[in-house]
N, C-alpha and C positions, 0 to 999 in steps of 0.2 A: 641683120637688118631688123629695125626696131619695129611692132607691129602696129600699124596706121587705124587711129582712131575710127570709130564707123558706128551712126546712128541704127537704130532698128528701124524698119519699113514704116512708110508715111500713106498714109490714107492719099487719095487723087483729089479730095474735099478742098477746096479755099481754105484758107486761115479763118474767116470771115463764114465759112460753113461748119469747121473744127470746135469754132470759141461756139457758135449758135446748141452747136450740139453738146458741149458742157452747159449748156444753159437749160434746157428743156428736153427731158427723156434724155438725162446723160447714161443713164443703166443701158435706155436702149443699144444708143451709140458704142457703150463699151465691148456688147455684145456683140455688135456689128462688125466692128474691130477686130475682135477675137475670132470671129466665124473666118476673117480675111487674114488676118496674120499669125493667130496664134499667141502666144502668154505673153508676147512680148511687141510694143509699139511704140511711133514716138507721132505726139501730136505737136503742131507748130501755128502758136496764135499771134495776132498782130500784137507788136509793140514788147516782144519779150523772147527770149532764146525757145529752144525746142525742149520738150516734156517726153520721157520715154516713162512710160506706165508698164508696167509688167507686173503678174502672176506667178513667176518663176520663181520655185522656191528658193532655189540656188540663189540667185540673185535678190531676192527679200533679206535674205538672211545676210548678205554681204553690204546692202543698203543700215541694214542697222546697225551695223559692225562696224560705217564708215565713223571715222575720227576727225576730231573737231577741227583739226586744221585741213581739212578734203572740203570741207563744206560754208557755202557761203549764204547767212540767212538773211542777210541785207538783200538779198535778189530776188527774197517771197514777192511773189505777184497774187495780192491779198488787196482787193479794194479798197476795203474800209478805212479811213484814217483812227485808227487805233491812238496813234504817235509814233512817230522814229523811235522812240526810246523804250518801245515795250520788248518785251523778255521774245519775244517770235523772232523779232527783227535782229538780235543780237549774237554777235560772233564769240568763240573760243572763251577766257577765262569772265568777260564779260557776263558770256553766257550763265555758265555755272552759278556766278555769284548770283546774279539776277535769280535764279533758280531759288538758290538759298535764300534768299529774300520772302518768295512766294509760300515754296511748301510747308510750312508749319503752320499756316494757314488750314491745312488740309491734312494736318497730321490725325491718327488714331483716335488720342484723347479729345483732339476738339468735334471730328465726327461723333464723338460718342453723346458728348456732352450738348450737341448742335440736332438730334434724332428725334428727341421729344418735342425739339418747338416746329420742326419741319412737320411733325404728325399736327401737333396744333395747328399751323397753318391750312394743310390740309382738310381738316375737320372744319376751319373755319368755311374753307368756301364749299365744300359740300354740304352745308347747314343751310346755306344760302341759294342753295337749288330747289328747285321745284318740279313736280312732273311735267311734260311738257317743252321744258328749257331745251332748245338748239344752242349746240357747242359745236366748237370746231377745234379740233384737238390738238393741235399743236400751238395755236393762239390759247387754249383753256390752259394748258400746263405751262406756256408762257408767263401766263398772271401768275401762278401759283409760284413759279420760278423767281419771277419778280420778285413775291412778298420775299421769298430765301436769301433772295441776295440782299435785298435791303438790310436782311438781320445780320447774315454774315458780314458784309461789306461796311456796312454803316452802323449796325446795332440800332437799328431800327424797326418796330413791329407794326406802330398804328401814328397817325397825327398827321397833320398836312404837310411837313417836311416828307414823309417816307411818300406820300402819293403824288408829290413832285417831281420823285426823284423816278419814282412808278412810271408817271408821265414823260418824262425826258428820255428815260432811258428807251424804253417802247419806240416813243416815236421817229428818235434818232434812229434806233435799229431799221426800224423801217425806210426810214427816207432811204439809209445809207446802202441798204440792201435792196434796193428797189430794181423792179425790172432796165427800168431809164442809168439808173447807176452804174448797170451791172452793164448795157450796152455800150455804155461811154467809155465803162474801163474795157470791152474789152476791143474797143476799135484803135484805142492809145496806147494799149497798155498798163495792167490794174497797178504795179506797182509806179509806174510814172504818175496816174491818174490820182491815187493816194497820196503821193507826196506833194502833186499837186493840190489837194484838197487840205492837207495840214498846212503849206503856207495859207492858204483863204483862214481858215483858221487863226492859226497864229498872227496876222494881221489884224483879226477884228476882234480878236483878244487886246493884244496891244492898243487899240485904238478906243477899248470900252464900247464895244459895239453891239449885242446881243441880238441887236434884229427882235422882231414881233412874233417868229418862228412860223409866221402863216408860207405858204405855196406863194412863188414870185414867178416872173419872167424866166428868170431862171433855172433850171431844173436841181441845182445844187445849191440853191438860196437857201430850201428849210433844214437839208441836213448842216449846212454851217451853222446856221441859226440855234439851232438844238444843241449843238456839238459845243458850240461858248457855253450857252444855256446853263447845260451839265457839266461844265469841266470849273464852272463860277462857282458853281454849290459845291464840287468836292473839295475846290480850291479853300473856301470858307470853312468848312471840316477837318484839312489839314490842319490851316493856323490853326484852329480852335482846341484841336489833339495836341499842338508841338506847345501851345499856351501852358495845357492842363498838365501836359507831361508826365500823364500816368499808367506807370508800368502794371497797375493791373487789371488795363481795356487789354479784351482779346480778339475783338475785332478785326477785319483785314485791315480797313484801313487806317486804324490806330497803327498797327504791326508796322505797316510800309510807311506811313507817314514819322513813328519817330526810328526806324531804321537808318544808319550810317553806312557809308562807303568805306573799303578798303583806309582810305587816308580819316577814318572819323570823322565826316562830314555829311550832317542830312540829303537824303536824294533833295535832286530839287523838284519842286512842285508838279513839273510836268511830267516828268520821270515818276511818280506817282501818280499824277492822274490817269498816264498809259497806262499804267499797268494794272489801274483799277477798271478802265473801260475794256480792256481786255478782257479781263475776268468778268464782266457784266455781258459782252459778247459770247465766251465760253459758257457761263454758267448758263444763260438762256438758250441761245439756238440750240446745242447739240441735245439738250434736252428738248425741247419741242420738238425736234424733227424725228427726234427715237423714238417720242411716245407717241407718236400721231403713226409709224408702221403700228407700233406695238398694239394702238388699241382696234387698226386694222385688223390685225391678226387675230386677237382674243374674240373680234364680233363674228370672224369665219369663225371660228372655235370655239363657242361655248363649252364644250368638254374641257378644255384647259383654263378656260377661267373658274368652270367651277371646281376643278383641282385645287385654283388658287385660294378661291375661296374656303375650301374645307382648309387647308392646311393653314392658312391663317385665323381660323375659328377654332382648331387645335391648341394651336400657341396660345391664346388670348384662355381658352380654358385652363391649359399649363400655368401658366405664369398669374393668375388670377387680373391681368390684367391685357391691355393694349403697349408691348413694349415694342416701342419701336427700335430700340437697337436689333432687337432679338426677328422682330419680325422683318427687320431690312436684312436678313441674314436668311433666310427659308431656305432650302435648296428646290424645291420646285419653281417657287419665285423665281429665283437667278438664274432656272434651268431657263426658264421663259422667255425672259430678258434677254439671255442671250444667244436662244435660238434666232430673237427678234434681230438683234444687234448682228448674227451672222448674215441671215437672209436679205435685210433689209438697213443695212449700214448705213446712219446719217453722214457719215463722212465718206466721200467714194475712194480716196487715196489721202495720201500724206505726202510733204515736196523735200528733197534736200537736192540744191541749187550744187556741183562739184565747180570749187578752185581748179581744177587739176584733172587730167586724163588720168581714168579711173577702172581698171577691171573689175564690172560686177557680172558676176555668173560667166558664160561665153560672152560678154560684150565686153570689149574694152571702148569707153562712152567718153566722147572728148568733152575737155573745161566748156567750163558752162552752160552744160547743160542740166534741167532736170530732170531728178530721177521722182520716181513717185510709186510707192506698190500700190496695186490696187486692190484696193480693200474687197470691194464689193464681187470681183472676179476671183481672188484670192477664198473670200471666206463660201464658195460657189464651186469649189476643185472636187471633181467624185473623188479623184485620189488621195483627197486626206479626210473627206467628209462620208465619202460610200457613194454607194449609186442610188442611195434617196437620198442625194445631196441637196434636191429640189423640194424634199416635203418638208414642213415646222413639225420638227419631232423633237421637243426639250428633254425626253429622256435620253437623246444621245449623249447629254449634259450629266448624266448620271449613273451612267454605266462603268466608271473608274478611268472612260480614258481622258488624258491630260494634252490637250492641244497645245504646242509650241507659241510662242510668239511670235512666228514668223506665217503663222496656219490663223492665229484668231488675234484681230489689229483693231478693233474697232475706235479705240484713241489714239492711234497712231502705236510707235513703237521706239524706244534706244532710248538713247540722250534727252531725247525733244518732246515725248510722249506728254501727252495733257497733265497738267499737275490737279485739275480738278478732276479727276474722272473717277474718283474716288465715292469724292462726294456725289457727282451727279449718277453716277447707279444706286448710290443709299438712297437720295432724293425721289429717285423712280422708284424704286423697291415698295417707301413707303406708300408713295400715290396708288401705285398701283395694287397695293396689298387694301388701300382705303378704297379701292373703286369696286375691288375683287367684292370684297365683304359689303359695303353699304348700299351701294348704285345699282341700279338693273340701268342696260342704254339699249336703247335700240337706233340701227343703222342700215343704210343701204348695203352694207359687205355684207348683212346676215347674209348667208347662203351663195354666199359666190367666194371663188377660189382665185381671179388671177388679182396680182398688185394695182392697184393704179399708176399712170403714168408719173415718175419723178418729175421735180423740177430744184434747180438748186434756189437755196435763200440763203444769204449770209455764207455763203461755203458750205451749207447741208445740206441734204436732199430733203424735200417734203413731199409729200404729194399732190400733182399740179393745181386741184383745184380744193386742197384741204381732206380733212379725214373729220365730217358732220357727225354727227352725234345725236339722239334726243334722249333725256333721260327719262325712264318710264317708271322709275319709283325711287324713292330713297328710303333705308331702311334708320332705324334709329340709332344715336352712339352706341346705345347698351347692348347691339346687336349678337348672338354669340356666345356676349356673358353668360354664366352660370345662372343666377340670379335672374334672366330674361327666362332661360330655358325651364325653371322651376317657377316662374311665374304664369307661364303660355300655359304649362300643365296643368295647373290647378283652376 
C-alpha cells in the first residue's frame, strides 16, 4: 500500500490570522511556530494552497535538489504585478532560457568593470551630506540603489531622464508594496490579486492611458498609474536600442531588449519590460532591507565597524588608492555582511509550488502544495551554527569553516537562486566599506542589543518602523590616503 500524502502540523490561527502574521513580526511568528511544532510547519492563507516552511536539514537539501518538472512557478503568490512573463513566473526549459537571457548581465567581468562607478555613485551622495542629516536606512541605500540600477539597467548616471525613471521606479515600489496592497492580496490571494492587477494594467496600456499617477478613490489607482508611467519609458528605450542596433551597449537593457528567442525572434516588449521591473524590484528591496539590519548591527557594534574601518584604510594604503573591486572583496567586510545576512535575513524563505506528491525529508507533501525553507530559522540552528548561534560574531566567517548551501540561503538556493546577488553584496560591500571609512552616525541602537520588530515590504523584512540614522561627521575623500597621513603630521 502506497504511503498517503500528509501535511506537517498547522497552527489553530485563522488563515486571516497566519497571512497577518507574515505581515508584521513574521520572525516573531516563526519562532512561535517552532516553539509549537518544531523545524517543520505548514501555514494556510486565503486564496492560495498550503505552505510547509521547514528548517530541516534533510529536507532543505532535498527542496533544492527538486527538478524542474516537480515544480510549478506559475503558482508564486508574489503580489506585485511584475508581468506573467518575468523569469520567476516561468516553468522547465522556459525557465532556463529566460535564465540565460539574464545572467551575463551579472557576469564576473561586468561586476568588475560596474565597481568603480558604484564607488562613485556612493561618494556622490555622501559628499552631499551634512552633520545633522536624519536617514533612514533602508530608504537611504534605496536611493543609492536606485542611481545603480539606472546605470546598470539603462546606462544612465545624471539628466532628467534617469530622475524620472528614479521617480517611477520608487513610487511604484511603494504603492505596490504598500501595507493596503499587501492586505488586499492577502484576503484574495497575491497571486490571483497580481494577475488581476496586470490585466488593469494592460488595459490602460492598450487604451494610452497613463493617469496623472496622483492617490484616487481607489486604493490601486496610483500603482497602475506608475506601473504604465514606467513600463512607457522602458518601452521607448527598447525601440530606441532595437533602432540603434548596437552590439557594443552592455547595458541590461540593451542585452534583453536586442536578445532572440529559441526560433530567432526578439522578445516582445513586455517580455522585457518584466523582466526589467523585476530586476529593479530585486536590485532595490533586497538591498535596503539587508542594509537597514546591517547598519543596525554595526551601531550596537562599534568594535566591528571599526574593524571595518581599519581594514579598509589598509587596502586603500596598499593599493595607493580607493579600489573598489578590491575593497568589495575584504574578508572582514564579507565576514560582516554575512554574519548580518545570517542573523537577520531580508528574505524569510524561498517558495517552490510541487506538480506532484513529493518525498522531502520524512514528509511525503501532496501536489500542490508549498514548500519553502526557512531561511531565517535555518540560518538560527545551534547545530550548525554552535551554541552562540544568537551572538554577531563575523569571525566564525573566518575560522576555515565552509557552510553548505543548505546551512547559509540568504538568496535563496538551486535552480532559481537570485541571479543578482552577486552584484548586490559587491554593491553592499562598497557602501558599506564607504560608510565604515568616511561617516561617523549616530542612532538610537547605540547601546542596546535586541532587533527591532520586522515587518515585510515587497517580500523583505525591514524593520517595522525604519533603522534612523543621524550623521555626526563626514570625513574627506582623501581620508586614509598616505598623502593625508603625511599631511596631519607636519
Amino acid at each position: 500500500m502506497s504511503p498517503t500524502p500528509k501535511l506537517p502540523p498547522v497552527p489553530k490561527d485563522n488563515k486571516f490570522r497566519q497571512a497577518l502574521g507574515l505581515g508584521i513580526g513574521i520572525w516573531d511568528y516563526m519562532e512561535k511556530n517552532q516553539r509549537e511544532f518544531g523545524d517543520t510547519f505548514t501555514l494556510t492563507l486565503p486564496g492560495q494552497g498550503p505552505m510547509v516552511w521547514t528548517s530541516n536539514q534533510k529536507m532543505i537539501k532535498d527542496i533544492l535538489n527538486l527538478k524542474l518538472e516537480q515544480i510549478d512557478a506559475s503558482l508564486v503568490q508574489l503580489p506585485m504585478d511584475l508581468g506573467e512573463q518575468n523569469t520567476v513566473f516561468l516553468n522547465d526549459k522556459a525557465h532556463q532560457d529566460s535564465r540565460k537571457l539574464v545572467i551575463p548581465s551579472f557576469n564576473t567581468n561586468r561586476l568588475k568593470a560596474r565597481a568603480g562607478v558604484m564607488h562613485d555613485i556612493v561618494t556622490e551622495h555622501i559628499n552631499s551630506w551634512k552633520p545633522g542629516d536624519k536617514l533612514n536606512t533602508p530608504r537611504l541605500i534605496g536611493d543609492i540603489t536606485l542611481d545603480v540600477i539606472c546605470y546598470t539597467l539603462f546606462n544612465l548616471r545624471h539628466g532628467e531622464r534617469k530622475e524620472r525613471y528614479k521617480y517611477l521606479m520608487l513610487h511604484w515600489m511603494l504603492e505596490a508594496t504598500s501595507d493596503t496592497m499587501f492586505t488586499m492580496a492577502s484576503m484574495v490571494g497575491a497571486r490571483r490579486f497580481r494577475q488581476w492587477m496586470h490585466k488593469k494594467y494592460l488595459k490602460r496600456t492598450a487604451a494610452r492611458q497613463p493617469g496623472d499617477g496622483k492617490k484616487g478613490l481607489l486604493p490601486w489607482k496610483r500603482a497602475v498609474d506608475l506601473k504604465v508611467q514606467l513600463a512607457d519609458m522602458v518601452r521607448e528605450d527598447i525601440r530606441a536600442i532595437r533602432a540603434r542596433n548596437d552590439a557594443e551597449e552592455t547595458h541590461t537593457l540593451s542585452i534583453l531588449a536586442r536578445a532572440t528567442d529559441e526560433n530567432g525572434q526578439l522578445l516582445s516588449e513586455e517580455r522585457v519590460i518584466s523582466e526589467s521591473i523585476g530586476l529593479m524590484i530585486g536590485g532595490h528591496e533586497t538591498s535596503a532591507a539587508t542594509a537597514a539590519w546591517f547598519m543596525i548591527w554595526l551601531q550596537q557594534r562599534p568594535d566591528v565597524n571599526k574593524k571595518i574601518h581599519d581594514e579598509v584604510i589598509e587596502s586603500i594604503q596598499k593599493e595607493g588608492k580607493f579600489d573598489a573591486l578590491k575593497v568589495s572583496e575584504l574578508p572582514y567586510l564579507t565576514a560582516c555582511l554575512n554574519e548580518s545576512q545570517r542573523l537577520t535575513p531580508s528574505a524569510v524563505g524561498f517558495i517552490r509550488w510541487l506538480r506532484e506528491d513529493t518525498q522531502l525529508g520524512d514528509w511525503l507533501i501532496p501536489a500542490g502544495t508549498a514548500v519553502l525553507p526557512n531561511i531565517y530559522l535555518t540560518h538560527r540552528d545551534p547545530a550548525t551554527y554552535g551554541p552562540d548561534v544568537l551572538e554577531y560574531k563575523p569571525e566564525r566567517w573566518l575560522d576555515g569553516r565552509k557552510f553548505q548551501p543548505s546551512e547559509f540561503l540568504p538568496f535563496g538556493g538551486g535552480r532559481r537562486a537570485c541571479v543578482g546577488m552577486n552584484q548586490a553584496r559587491q554593491q553592499l560591500r562598497i557602501i558599506f566599506a564607504e560608510f565604515a571609512r568616511r561617516v561617523e552616525f549616530t542612532s538610537e541602537f547605540q547601546g542596546t542589543t535586541g532587533m527591532p520588530r520586522s515587518r515585510m515590504i515587497g517580500g523583505q523584512t525591514e524593520p517595522e518602523k525604519g533603522a534612523w540614522i543621524t550623521v555626526k561627521s563626514v570625513r574627506p575623500e582623501s581620508h586614509g590616503f598616505i598623502e593625508e597621513k603625511q599631511k596631519l603630521s607636519a
